[in-house]
Backbone bond lengths (Angstrom), bond angles and torsions (degrees), N, CA, C in turn:
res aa  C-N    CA-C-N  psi(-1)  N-CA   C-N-CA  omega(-1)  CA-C   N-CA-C  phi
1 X - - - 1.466 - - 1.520 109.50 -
2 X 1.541 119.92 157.10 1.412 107.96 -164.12 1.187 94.22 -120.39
3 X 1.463 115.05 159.30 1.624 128.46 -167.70 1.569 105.13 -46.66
4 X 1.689 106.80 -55.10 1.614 96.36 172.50 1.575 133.47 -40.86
5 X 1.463 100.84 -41.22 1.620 88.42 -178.22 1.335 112.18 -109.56
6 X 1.718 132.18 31.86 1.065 147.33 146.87 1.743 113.25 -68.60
7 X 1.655 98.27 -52.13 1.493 108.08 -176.65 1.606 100.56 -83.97
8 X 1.305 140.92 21.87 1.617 143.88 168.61 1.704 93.99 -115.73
9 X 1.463 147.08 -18.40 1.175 135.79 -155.47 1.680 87.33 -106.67
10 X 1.590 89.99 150.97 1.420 100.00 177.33 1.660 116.50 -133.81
11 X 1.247 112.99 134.82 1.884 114.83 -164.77 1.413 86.61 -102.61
12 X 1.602 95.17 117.50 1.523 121.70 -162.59 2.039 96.44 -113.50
13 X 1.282 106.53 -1.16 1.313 123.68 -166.23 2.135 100.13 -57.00
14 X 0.915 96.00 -40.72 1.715 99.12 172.01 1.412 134.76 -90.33
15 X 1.563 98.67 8.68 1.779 100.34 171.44 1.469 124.32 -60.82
16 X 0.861 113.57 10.33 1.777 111.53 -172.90 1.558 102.88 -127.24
17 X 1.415 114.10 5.73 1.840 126.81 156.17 1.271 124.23 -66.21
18 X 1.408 143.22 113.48 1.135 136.64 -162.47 1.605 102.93 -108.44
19 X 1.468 106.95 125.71 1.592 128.14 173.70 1.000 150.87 -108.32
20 X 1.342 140.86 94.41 1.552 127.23 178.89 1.336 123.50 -53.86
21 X 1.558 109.77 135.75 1.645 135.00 154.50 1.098 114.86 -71.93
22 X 1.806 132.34 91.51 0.880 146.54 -165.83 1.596 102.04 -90.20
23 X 1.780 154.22 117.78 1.376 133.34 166.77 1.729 73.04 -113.05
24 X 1.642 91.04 141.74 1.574 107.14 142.51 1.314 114.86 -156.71
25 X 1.436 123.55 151.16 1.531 146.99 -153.59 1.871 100.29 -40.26
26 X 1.193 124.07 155.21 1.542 119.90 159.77 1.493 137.75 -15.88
27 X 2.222 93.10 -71.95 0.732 120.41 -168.50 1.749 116.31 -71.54
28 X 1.959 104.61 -25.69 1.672 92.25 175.30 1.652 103.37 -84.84
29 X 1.668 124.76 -3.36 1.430 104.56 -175.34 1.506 99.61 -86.02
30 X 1.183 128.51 -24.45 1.357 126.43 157.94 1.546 121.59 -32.14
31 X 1.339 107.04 -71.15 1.774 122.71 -171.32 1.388 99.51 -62.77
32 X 1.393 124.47 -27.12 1.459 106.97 177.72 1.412 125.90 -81.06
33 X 1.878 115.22 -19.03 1.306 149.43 -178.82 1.871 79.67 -64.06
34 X 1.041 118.89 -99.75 1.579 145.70 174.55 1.722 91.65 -7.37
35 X 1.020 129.49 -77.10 1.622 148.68 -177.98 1.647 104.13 -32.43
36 X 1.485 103.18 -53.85 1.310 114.52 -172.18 1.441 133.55 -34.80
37 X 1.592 102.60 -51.02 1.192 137.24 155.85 1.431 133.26 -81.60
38 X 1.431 111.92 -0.74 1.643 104.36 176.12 2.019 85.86 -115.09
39 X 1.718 95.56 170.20 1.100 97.13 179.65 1.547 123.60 -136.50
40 X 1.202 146.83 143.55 1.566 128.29 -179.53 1.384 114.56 -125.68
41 X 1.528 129.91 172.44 1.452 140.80 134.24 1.190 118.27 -65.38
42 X 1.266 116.45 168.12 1.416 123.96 -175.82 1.214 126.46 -64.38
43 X 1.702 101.28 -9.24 1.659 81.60 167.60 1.873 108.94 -120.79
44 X 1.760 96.97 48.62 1.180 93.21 162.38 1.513 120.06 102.27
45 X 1.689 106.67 -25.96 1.425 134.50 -176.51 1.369 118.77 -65.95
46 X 1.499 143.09 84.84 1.431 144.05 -161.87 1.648 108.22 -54.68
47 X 1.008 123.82 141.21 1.721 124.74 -127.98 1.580 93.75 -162.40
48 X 1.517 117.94 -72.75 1.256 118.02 171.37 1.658 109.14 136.22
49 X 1.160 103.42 -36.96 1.600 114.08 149.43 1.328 137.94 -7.41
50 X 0.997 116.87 -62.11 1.617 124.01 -179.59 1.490 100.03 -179.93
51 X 1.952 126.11 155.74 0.864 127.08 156.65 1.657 136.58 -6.83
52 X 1.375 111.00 136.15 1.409 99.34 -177.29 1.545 89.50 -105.52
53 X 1.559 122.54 152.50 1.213 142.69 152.81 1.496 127.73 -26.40
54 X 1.577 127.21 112.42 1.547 122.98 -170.77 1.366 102.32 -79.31
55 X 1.783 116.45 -51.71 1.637 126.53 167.38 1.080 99.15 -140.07
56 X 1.689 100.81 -139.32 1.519 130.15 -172.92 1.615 116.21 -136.52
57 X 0.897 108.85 164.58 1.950 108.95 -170.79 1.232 72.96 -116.25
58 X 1.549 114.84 160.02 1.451 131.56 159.89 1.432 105.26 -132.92
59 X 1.046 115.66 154.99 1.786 121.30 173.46 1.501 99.42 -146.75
60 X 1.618 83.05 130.06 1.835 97.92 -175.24 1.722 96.76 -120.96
61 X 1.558 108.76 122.06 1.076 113.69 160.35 1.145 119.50 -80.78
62 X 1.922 105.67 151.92 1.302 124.99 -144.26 2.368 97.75 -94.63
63 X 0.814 102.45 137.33 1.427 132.33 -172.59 2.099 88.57 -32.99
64 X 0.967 132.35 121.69 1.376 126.79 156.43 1.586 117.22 -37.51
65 X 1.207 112.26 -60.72 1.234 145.10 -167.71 1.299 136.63 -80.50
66 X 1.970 94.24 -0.62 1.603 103.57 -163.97 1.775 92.03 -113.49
67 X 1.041 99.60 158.87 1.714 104.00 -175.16 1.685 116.58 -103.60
68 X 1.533 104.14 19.56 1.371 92.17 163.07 1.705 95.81 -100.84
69 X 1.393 95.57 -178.12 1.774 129.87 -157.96 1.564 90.42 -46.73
70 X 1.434 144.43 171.60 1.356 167.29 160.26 1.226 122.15 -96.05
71 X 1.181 95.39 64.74 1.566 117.32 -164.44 1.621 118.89 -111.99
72 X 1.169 139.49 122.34 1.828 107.21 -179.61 1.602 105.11 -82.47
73 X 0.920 119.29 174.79 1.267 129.61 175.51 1.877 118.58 -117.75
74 X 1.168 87.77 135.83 1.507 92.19 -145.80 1.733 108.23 -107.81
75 X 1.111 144.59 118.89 1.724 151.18 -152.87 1.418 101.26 -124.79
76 X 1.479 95.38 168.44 1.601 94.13 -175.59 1.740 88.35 -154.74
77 X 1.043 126.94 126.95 1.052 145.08 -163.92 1.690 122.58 -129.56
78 X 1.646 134.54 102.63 0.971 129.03 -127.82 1.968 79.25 -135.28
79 X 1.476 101.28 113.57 1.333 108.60 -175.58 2.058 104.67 -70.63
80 X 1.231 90.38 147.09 1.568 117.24 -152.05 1.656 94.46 -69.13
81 X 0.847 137.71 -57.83 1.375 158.22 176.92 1.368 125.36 -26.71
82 X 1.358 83.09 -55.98 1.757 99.12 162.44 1.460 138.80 -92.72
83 X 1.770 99.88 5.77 1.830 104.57 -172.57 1.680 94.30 -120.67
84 X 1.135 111.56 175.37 1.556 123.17 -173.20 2.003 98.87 -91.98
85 X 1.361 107.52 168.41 1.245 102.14 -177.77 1.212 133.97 -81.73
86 X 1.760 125.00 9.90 1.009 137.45 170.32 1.520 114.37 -131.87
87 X 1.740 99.14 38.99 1.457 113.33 170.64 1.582 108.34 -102.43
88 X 1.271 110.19 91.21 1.597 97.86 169.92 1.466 145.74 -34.22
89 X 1.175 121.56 111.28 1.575 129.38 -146.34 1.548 115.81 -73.04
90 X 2.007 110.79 -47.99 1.470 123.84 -161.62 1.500 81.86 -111.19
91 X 1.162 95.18 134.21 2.307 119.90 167.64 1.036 102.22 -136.30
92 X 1.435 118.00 141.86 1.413 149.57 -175.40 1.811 104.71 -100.91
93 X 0.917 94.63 112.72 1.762 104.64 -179.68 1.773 101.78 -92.17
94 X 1.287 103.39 97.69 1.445 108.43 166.14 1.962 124.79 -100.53
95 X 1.325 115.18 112.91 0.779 110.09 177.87 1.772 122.54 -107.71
96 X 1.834 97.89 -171.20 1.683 84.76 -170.01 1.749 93.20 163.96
97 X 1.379 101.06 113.40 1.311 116.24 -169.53 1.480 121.22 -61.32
98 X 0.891 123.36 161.49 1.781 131.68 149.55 1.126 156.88 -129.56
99 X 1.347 97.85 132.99 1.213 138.85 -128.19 1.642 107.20 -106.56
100 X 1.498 110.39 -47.93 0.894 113.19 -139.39 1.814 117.95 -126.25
101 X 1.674 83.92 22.27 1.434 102.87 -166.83 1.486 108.28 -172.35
102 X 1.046 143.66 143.36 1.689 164.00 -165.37 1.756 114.96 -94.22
103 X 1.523 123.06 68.35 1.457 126.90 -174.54 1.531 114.88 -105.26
104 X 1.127 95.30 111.32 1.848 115.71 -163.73 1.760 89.74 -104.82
105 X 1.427 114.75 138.18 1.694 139.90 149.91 1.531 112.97 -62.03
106 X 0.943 126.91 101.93 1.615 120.08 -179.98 1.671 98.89 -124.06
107 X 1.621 98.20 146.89 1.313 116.89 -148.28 1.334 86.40 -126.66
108 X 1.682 126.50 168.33 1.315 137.50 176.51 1.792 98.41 -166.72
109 X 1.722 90.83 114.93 1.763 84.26 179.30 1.324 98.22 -134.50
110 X 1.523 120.13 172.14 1.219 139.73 -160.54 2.111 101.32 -88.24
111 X 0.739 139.46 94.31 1.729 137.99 174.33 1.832 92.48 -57.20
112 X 1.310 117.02 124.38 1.467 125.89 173.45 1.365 89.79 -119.17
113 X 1.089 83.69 154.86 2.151 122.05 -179.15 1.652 110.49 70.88
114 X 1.184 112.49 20.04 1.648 124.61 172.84 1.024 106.78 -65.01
115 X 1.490 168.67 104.82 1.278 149.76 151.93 1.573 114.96 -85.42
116 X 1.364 102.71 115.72 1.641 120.64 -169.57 1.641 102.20 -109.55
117 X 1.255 119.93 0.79 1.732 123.55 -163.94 1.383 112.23 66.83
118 X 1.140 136.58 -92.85 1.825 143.28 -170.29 1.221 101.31 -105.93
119 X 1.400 144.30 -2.94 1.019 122.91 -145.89 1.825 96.68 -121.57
120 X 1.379 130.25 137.05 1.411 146.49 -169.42 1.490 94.02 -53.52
121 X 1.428 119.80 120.90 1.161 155.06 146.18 1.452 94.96 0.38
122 X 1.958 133.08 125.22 1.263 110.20 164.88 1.731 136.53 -64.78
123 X 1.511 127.78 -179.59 0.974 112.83 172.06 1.436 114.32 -127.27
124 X 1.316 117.64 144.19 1.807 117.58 178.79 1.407 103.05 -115.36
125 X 1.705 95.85 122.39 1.510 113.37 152.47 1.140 121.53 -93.68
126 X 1.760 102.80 142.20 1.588 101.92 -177.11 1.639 96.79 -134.75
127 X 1.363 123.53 172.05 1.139 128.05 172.64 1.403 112.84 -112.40
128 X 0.742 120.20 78.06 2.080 129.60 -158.70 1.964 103.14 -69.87
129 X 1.390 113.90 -2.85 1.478 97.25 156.30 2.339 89.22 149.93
130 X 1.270 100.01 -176.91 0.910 137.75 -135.51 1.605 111.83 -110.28
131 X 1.125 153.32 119.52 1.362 125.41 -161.18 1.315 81.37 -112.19
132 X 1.497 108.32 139.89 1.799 128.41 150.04 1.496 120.96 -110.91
133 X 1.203 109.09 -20.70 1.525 111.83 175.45 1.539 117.05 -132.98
134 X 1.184 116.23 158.40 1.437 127.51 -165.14 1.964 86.81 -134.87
135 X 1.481 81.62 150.84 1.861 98.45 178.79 1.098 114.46 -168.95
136 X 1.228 114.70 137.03 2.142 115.60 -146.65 1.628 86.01 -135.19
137 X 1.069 121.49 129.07 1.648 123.75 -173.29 2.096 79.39 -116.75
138 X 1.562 89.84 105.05 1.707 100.16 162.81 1.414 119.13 -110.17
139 X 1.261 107.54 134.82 1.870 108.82 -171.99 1.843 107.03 -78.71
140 X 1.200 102.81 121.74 1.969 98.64 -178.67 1.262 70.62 -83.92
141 X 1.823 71.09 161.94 1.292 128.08 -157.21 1.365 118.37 -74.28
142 X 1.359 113.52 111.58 1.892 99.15 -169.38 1.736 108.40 -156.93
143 X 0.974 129.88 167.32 1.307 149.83 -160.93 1.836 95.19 -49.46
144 X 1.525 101.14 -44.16 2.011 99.34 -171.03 1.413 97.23 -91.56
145 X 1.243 140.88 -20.84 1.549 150.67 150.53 1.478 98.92 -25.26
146 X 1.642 103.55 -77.25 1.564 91.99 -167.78 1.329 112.63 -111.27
147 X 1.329 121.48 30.35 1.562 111.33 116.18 1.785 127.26 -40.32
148 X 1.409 103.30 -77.71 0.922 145.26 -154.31 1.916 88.86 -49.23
149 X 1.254 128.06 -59.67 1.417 142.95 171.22 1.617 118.74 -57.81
150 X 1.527 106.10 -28.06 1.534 106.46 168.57 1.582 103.24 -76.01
151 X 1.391 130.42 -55.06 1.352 135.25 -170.90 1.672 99.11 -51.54
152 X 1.069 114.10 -53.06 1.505 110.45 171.06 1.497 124.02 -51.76
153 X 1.218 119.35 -45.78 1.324 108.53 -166.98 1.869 98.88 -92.96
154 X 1.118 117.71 -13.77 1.853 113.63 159.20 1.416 116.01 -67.77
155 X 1.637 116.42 -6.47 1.400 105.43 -157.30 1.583 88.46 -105.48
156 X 1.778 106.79 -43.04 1.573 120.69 -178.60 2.049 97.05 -46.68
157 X 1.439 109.90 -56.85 1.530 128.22 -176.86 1.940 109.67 -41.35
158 X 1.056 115.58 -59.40 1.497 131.71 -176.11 1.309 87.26 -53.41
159 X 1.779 94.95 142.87 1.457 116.24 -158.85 2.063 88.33 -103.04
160 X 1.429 107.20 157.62 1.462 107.55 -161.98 1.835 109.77 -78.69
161 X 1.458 91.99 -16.67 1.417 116.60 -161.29 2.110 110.12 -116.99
162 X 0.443 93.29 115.84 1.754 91.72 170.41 1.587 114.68 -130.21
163 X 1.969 89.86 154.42 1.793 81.81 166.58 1.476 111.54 -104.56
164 X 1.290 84.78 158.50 1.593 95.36 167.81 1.632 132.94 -128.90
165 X 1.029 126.26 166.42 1.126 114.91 -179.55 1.574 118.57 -113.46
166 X 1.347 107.81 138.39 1.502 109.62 -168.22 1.048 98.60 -87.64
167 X 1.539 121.77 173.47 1.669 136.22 175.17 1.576 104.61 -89.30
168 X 1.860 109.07 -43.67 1.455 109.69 -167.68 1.734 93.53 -145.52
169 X 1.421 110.12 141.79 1.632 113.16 173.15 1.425 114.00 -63.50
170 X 1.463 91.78 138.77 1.434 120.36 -168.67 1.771 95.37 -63.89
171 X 1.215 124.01 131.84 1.345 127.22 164.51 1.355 132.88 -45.40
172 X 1.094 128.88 -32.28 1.549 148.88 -130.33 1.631 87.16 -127.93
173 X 1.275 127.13 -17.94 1.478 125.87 -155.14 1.557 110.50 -104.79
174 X 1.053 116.32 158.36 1.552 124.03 163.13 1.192 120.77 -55.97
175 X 1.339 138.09 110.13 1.595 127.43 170.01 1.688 122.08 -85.29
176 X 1.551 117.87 122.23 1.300 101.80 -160.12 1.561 103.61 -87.78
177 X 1.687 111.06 158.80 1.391 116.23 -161.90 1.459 102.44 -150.84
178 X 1.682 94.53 144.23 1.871 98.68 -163.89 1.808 94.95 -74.13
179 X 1.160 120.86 -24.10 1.231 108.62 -165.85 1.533 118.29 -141.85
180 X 1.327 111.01 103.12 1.281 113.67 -173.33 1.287 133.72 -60.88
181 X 1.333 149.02 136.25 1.424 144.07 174.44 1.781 106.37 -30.25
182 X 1.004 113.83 -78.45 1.868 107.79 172.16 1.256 93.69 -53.52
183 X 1.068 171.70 -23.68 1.598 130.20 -164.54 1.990 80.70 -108.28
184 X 1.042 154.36 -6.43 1.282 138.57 170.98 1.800 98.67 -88.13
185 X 1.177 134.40 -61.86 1.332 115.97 162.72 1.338 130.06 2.40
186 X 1.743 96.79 -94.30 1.227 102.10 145.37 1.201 155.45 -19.54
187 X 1.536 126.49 -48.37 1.497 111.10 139.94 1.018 144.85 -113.32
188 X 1.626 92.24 35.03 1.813 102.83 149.74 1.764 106.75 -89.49
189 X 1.002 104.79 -35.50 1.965 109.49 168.07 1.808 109.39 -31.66
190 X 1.414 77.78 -69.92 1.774 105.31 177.85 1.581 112.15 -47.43
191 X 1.493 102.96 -58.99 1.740 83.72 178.86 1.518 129.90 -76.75
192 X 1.049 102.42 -6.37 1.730 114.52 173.86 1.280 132.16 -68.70
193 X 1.459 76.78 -30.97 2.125 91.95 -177.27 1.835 93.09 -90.24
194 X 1.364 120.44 -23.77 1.370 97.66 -141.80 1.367 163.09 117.09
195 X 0.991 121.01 -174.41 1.330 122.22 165.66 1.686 97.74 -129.03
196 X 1.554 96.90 115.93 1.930 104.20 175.93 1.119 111.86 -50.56
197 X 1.392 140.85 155.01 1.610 155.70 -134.10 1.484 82.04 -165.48
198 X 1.014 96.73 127.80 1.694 117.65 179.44 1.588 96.03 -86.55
199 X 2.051 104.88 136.07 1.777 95.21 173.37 1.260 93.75 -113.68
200 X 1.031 122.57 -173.21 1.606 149.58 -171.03 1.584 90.61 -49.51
201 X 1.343 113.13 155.47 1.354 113.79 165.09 1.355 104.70 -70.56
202 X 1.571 127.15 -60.54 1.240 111.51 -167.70 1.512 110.82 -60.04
203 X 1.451 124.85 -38.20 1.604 106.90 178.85 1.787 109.64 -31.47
204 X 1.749 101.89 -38.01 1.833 89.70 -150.91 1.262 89.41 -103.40
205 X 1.097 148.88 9.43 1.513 142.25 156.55 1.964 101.48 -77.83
206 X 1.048 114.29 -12.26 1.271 115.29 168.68 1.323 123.46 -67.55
207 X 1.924 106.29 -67.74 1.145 120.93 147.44 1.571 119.55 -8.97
208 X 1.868 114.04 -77.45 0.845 143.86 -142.29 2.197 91.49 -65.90
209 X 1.225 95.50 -32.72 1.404 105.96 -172.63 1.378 127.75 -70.81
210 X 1.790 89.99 -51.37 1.377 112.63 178.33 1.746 99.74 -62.55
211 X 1.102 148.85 -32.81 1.569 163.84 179.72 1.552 103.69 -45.70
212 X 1.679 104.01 -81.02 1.383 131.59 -159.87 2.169 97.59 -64.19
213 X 1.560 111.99 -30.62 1.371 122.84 178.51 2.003 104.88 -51.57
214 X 1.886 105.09 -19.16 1.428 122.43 -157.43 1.672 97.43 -99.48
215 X 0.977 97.99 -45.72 1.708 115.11 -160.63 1.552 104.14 -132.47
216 X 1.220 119.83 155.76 1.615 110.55 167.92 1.867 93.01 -115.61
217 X 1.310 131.32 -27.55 1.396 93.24 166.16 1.442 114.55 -124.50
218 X 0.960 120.99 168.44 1.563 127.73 -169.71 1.650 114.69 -145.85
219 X 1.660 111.10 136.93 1.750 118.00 170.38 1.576 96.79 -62.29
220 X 1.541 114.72 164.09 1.004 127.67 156.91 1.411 125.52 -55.09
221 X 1.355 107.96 -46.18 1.399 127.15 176.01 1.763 113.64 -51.31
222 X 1.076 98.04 -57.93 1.686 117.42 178.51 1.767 114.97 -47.34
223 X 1.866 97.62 -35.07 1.459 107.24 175.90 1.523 127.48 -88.85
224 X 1.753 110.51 -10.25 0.811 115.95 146.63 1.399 153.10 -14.99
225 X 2.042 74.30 -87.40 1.528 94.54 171.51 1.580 125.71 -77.33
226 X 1.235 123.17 -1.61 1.270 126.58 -172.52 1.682 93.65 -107.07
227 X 1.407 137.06 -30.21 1.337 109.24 147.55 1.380 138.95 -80.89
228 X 1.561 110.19 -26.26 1.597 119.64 176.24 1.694 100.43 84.46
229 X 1.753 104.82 42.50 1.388 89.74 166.83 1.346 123.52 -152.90
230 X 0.996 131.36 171.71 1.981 119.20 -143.23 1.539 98.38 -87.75
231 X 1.206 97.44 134.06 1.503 120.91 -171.78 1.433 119.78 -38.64
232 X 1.615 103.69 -45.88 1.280 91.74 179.30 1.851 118.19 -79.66
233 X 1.381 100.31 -16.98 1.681 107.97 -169.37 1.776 91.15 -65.51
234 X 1.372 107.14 -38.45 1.781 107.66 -166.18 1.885 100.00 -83.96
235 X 1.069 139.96 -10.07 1.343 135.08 168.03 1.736 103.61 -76.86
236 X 1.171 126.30 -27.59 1.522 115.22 -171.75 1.220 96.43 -66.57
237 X 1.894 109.86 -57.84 1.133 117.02 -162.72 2.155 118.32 -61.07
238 X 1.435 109.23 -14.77 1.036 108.63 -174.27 1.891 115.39 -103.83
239 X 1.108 94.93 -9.87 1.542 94.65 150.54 1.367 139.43 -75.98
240 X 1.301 110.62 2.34 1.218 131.39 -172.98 1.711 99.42 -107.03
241 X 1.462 107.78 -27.25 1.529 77.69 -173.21 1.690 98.40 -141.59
242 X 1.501 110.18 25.08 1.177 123.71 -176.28 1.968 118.41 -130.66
243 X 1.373 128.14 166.48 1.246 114.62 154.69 1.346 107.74 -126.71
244 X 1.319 122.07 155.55 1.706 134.55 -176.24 1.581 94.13 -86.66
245 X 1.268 122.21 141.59 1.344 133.64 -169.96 1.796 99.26 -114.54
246 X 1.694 113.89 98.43 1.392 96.57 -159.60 2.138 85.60 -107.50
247 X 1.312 109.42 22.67 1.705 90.66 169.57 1.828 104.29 -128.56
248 X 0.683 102.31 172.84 1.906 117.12 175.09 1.870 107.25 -68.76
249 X 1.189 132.82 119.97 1.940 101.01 37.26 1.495 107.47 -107.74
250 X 1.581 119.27 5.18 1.486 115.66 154.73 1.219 139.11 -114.31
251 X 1.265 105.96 53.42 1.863 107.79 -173.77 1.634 114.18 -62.99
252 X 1.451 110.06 155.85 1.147 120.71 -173.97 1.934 110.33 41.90
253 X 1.229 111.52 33.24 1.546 131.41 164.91 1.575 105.49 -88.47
254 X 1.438 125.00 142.79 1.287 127.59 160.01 1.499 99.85 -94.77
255 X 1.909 113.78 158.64 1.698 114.52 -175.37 1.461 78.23 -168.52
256 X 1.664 101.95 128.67 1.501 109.14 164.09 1.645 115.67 -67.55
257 X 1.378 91.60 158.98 1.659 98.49 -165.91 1.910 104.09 -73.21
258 X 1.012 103.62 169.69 1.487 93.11 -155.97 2.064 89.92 -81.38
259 X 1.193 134.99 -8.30 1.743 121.22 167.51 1.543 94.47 -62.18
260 X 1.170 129.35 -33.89 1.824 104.47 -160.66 1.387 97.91 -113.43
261 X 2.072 119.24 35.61 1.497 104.07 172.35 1.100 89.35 -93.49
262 X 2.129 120.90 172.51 0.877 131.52 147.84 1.667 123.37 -102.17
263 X 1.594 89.40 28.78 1.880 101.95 -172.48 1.401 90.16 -120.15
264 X 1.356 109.28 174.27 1.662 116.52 144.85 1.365 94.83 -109.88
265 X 1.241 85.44 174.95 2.183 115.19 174.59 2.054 103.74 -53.75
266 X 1.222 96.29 -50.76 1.631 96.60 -170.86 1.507 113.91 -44.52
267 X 1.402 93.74 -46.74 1.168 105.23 -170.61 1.755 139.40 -86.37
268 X 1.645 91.37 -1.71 1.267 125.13 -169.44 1.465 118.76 -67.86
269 X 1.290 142.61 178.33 2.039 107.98 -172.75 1.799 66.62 -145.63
């Protein structure tokens, strides 16, 4: 049989095993993890022997005489010695069958001495039994209880990330600065030139001539800088001896009006 349909088969051989659903808190599946591996004598003394003890179960029989259900009542008792001081000690084991829903144990183990060549060791699933009972080990309510629930929900609260403040900047890092190399350029550019001084119209219809003699169309921007004069003072003057090109293939292009070309259209590129 090949690893694939080893790891698709399921050993159904234990469905008729009946199992408890054991939940209990973090911190006692921890101490029992911890327990597992240490070991004591009977009076508690780690030895090496076998497991040492997490607590004690208690069972309290139910009152002869009292008219609730005939039930014992069942404790869980977590010796002091071995838990921290805001580990809740006494748990109430509440149970309560089922009924009302289908909870199967499913197992996944490693098959050894398979030889497949390269290929990952198969795997066997089994269904090792059947749940009929459920049992919730809850810690009453007590002074190391809600400790124990405040520390949690400050720890859930604390953000994953914080700032901090350094003593001296990190080397490797960006240093932030009110004023960048291009934006100081810039207004050293700016204060050098000024404030533009409007010239004669005809000076800049000169300009404007000597330009278009270079190019036949031109940005606004471009005419600017080749006269050095404020945008709006140079738009009066270029409606007068220019048209705005508002479709393709020169939109937003300036082109002298065809009285002040020295081309015609035919010949125009």
């Amino acid at each position: 049989m090949s690893s694939t349909s080893q790891s698709n088969s399921v050993d159904t051989s234990h469905t008729s095993r009946s199992m408890w659903l054991v939940k209990v808190p973090k911190y006692l599946s921890d101490a029992w993890a911890r327990a597992a591996s240490t070991t004591a004598d009977s009076t508690g003394t780690s030895t090496g022997g076998g497991a040492i003890p997490v607590g004690k179960l208690r069972f309290t029989k139910p009152d002869p005489g009292s008219s609730q259900p005939k039930v014992p009542q069942i404790s869980f008792h977590i010796d002091a010695k071995d838990s921290s001081s805001n580990t809740p000690l006494d748990h109430k084991l509440i149970m309560s069958k089922v009924t009302d829903q289908t909870l199967a144990i499913v197992s996944e183990s490693t098959i050894r001495g398979v030889d497949d060549g390269d290929e990952p060791p198969p795997k066997k699933i089994a269904i090792e039994g059947i749940v009929k009972q459920r049992a919730n080990f809850t810690p009453m309510v007590s002074d190391s209880y809600m400790k124990l629930k405040t520390q949690q929900v400050e720890a859930a609260a604390k953000p994953t990330r914080t700032a901090i403040m350094l003593e001296r900047a990190v080397a490797n890092s960006y240093k932030p600065r009110s004023n960048h190399i291009e934006s100081a350029e810039f207004n050293k550019q700016k204060k050098d030139l000024g404030k533009r001084i409007r010239d004669e119209p005809e000076v800049v219809k000169e300009a404007l001539f000597a330009a278009f003699e270079k190019h036949q169309y031109y940005n606004i921007r471009d005419l600017q800088r080749l006269t050095e004069q404020p945008i709006t003072y140079l738009k009066d003057i270029l409606v007068t001896i220019a048209n705005y090109n508002t479709k393709m293939p020169h939109k937003n292009m300036w082109e002298l009006k065809p009285e002040y070309r020295h081309y015609d259209d035919k010949s125009s590129t």
